[in-house]
C-alpha positions as CSV (number, residue, x, y, z in Angstrom):
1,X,152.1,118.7,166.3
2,X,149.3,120.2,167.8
3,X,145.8,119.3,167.5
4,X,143.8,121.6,164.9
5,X,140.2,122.9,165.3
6,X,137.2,120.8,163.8
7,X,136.2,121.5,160.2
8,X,132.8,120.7,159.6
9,X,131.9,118.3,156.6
10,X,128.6,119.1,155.4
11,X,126.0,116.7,153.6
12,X,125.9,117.2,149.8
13,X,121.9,117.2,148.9
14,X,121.0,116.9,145.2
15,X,118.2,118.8,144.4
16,X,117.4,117.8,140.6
17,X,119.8,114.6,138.6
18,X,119.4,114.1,135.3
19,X,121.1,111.4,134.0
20,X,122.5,111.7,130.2
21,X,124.3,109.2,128.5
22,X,126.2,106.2,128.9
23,X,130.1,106.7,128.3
24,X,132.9,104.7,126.9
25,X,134.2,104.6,130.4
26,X,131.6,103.1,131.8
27,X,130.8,106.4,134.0
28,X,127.6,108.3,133.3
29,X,127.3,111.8,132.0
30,X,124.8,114.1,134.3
31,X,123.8,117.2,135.2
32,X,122.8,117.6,138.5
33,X,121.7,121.0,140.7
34,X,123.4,120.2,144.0
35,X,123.1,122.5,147.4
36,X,124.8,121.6,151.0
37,X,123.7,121.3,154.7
38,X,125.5,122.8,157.1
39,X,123.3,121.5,159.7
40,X,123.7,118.1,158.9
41,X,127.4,117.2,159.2
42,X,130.3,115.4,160.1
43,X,133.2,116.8,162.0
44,X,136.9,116.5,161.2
45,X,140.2,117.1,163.4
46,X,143.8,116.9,162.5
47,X,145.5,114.4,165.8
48,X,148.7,114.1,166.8
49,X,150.1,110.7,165.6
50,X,152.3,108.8,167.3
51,X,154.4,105.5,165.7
52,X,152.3,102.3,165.6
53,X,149.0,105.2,165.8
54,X,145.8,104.5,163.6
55,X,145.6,107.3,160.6
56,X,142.1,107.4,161.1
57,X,139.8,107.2,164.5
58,X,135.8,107.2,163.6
59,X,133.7,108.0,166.4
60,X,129.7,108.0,166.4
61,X,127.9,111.3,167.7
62,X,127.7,109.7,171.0
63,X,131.6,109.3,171.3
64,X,131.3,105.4,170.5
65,X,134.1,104.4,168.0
66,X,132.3,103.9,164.9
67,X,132.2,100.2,163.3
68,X,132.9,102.2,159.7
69,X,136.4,100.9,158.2
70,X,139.5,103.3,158.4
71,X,141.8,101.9,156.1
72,X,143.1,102.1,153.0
73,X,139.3,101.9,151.6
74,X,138.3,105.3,153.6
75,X,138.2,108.3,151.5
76,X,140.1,110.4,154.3
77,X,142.9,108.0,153.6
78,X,142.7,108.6,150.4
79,X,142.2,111.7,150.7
80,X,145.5,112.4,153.0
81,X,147.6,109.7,150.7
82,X,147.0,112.2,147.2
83,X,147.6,115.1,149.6
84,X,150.9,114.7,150.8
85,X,152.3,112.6,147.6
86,X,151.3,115.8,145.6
87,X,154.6,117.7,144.0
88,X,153.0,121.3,144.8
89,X,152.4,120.5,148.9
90,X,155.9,119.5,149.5
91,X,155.3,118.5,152.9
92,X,158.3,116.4,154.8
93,X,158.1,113.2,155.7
94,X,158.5,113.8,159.8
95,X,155.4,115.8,160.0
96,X,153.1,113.5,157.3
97,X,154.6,110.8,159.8
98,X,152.8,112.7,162.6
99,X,149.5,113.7,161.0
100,X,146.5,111.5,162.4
101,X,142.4,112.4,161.8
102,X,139.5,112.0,164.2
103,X,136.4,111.9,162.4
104,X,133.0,112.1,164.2
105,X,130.4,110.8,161.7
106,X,126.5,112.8,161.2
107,X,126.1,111.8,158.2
108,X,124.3,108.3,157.4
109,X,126.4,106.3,155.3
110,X,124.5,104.9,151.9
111,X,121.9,107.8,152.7
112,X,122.7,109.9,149.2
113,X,124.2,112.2,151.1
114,X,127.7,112.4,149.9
115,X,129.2,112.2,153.3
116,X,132.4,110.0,152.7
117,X,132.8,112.5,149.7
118,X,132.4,115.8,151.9
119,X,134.4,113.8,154.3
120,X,137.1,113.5,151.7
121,X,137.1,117.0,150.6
122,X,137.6,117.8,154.4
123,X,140.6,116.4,154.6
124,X,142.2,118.2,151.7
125,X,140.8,121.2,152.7
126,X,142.2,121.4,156.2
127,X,145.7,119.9,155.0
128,X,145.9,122.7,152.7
129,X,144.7,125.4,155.1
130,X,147.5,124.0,157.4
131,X,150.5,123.8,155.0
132,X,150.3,127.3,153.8
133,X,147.6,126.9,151.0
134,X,149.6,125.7,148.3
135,X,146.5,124.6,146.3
136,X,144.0,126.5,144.8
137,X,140.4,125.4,145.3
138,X,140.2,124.8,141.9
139,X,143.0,122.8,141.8
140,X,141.8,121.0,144.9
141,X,138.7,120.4,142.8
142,X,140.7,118.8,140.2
143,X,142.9,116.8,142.0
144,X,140.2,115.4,143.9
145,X,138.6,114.0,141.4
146,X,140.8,111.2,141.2
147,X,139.6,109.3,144.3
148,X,135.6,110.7,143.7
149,X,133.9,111.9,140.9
150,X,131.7,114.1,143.7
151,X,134.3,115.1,145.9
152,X,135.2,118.3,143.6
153,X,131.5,119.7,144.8
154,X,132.2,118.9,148.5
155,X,135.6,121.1,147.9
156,X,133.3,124.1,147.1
157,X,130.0,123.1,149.4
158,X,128.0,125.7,148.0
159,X,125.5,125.9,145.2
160,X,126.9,124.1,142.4
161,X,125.9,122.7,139.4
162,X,127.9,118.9,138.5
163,X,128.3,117.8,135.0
164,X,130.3,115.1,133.1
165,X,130.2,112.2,135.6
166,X,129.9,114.7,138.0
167,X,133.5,116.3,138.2
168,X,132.6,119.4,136.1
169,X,131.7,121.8,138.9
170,X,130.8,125.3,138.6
171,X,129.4,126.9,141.6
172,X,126.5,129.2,141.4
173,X,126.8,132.6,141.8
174,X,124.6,134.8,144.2
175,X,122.5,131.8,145.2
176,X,119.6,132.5,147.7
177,X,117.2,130.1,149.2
178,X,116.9,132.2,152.3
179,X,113.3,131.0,154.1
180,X,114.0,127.8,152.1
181,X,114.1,124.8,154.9
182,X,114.8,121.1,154.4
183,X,113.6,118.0,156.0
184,X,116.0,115.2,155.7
185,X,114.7,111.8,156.4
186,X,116.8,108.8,156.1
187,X,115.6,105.7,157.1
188,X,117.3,102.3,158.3
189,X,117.8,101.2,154.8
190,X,120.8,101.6,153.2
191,X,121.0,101.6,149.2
192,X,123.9,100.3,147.4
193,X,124.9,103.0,144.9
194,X,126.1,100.7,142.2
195,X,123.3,98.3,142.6
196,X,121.0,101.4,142.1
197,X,122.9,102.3,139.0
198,X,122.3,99.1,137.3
199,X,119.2,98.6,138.2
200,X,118.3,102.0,136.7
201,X,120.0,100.7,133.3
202,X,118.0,97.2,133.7
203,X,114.8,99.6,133.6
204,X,116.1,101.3,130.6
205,X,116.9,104.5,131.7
206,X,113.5,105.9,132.7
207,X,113.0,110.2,132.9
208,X,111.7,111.7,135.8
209,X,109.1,114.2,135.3
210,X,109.2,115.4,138.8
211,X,107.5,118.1,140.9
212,X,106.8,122.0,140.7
213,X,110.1,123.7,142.2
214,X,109.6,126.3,145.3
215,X,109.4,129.7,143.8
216,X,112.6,130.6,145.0
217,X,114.8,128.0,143.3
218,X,112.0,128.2,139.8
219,X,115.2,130.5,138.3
220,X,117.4,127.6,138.5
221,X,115.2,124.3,137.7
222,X,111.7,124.9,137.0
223,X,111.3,121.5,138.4
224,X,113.0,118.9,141.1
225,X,113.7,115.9,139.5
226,X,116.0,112.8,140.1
227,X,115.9,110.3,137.2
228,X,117.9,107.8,139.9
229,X,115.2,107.7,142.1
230,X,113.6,105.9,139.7
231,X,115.9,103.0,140.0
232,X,116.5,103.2,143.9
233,X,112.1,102.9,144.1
234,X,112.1,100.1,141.7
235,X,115.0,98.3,143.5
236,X,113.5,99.0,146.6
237,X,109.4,99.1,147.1
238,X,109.6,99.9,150.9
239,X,111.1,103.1,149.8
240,X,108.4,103.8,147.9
241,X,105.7,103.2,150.8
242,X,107.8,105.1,152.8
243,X,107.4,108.4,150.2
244,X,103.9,107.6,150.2
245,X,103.6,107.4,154.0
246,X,105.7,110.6,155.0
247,X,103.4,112.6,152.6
248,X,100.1,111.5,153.6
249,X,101.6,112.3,157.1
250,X,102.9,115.7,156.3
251,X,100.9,116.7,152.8
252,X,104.3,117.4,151.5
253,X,105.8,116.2,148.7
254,X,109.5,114.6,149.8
255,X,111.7,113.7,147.1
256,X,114.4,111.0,147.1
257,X,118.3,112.3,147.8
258,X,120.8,110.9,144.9
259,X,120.6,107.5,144.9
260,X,119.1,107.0,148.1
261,X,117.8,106.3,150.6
262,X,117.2,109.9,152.3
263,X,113.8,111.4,151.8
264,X,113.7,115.0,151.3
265,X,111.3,118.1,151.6
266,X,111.6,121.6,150.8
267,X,109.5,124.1,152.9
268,X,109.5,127.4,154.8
269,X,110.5,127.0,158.0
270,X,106.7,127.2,159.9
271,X,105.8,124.1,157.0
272,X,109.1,122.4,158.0
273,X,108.6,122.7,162.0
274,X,105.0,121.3,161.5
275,X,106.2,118.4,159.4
276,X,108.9,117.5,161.9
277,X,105.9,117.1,163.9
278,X,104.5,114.6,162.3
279,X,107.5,112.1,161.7
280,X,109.5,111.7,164.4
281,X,107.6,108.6,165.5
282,X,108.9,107.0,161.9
283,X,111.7,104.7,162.0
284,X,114.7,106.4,161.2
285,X,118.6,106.9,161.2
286,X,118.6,110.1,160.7
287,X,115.7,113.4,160.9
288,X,116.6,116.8,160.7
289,X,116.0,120.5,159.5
290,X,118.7,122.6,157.7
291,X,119.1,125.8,156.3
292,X,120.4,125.7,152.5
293,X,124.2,126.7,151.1
């Protein structure tokens, strides 16, 4: 088997979370207004695999191998694993035998960026690009919701909105944020997702009022608001200096990604450039500009 080109696996950047109510399942119903960053991404390639192979490689963006795990736990795995076992891909065993992933990671893990989701959807995109397209993206969507309730928006990575616990999807139409930039800050702390979810329910499930939306994105949310972040700044106060900091720097307002712990500002691209400016001497794993999708 040959090696395939690179797929790109782009961060998933929540731009307003509302959290709803508390299910029997123990999930949580949202709605959420999500976009994605093709600028900030990780990069996937189908490998040869040879017997006694690794599925998975992980490599930094430096080419170091990655100290991430690849086993059963990753969500490529997982990913490949619900892929090849499905009825409709019908794929024999020889070539899943030879099928190996090299995954070069961007994305900062516990960042709120989705990228072990995007990475996830990734994999089941290129498997079914290369096998003849036996799935449809909406029943990627679906199926891939087994593993991940946000994996079925990293199948679209477009402007989308996410309901239920977040495996409702339905992409928006004619979305256009064009002169709309981003400046993604993620610092050296990582934030437990489950940790933030609980503490958000120790705090009683608090309502963000948020701020004023850009004008371009007014016809979606009049407002951006995260009702998480709430949780993720009361679990963690340095995040909350941090916020503070970056906007006395910048006179932006930055805004906290899912549950944390990227920092985000929207901005034309002039206001963007000038704030990059201004925080590249902060302490961080990741600081970049992107265009919207």
């Amino acid at each position: 088997m040959e090696n395939s080109e690179s797929i790109f696996a782009p961060a998933k950047l929540t731009l307003t979370l509302r959290m709803l109510d508390k299910r029997e399942d123990g999930f949580n119903n949202l709605e959420a207004l999500t976009v994605f960053l093709p600028d900030v991404s990780d990069q996937l390639q189908i490998v040869s695999r040879s017997a006694g192979d690794e599925i998975l490689t992980i490599h930094n963006a430096d080419g170091s191998l990655s100290e991430l795990p690849n086993d059963e736990t990753n969500l490529v795995i997982k990913a490949f694993k619900l892929f090849v076992s499905d009825s409709r891909t019908q794929i024999p065993r020889e070539e899943i035998a030879q099928i190996g992933f090299k995954l070069v990671k961007n994305v900062p893990s516990a960042a709120g960026l989705g990228g072990g989701s995007s990475d996830a959807a990734a994999t089941l995109r290129m498997l079914n690009e290369r096998f003849g397209l036996p799935l449809t993206e909406r029943e990627m969507a679906d199926l891939s919701s087994e593993i991940g309730s946000d994996i079925p928006a990293c199948i679209y990575s477009r402007a989308l909105w996410m309901r239920g616990r977040g495996e409702i999807v339905d992409p928006i139409d004619r979305f256009n944020a064009d002169g709309l930039n981003i400046l993604v800050f993620t610092p050296e702390l990582q934030c437990s997702t489950p940790a933030v979810f609980a503490r958000y329910d120790e705090i009683a499930r608090p309502v963000d009022v948020g701020v004023q939306a850009p004008e371009r994105l007014k016809r979606f949310s009049s407002n951006l608001h995260n009702d998480l972040a709430l949780g993720a700044f009361d679990l963690f106060p340095e995040l909350t200096q941090l916020r503070n900091d970056l906007e006395q720097a910048t006179s932006m307002q930055f805004r906290l990604a899912g549950s944390g712990s990227t920092l985000f500002a929207i901005g034309t691209a002039e206001e963007i450039e000038k704030a990059m400016q201004k925080v590249r001497d902060f302490s961080s794993r990741l600081c970049a500009v992107s265009r919207i999708i």
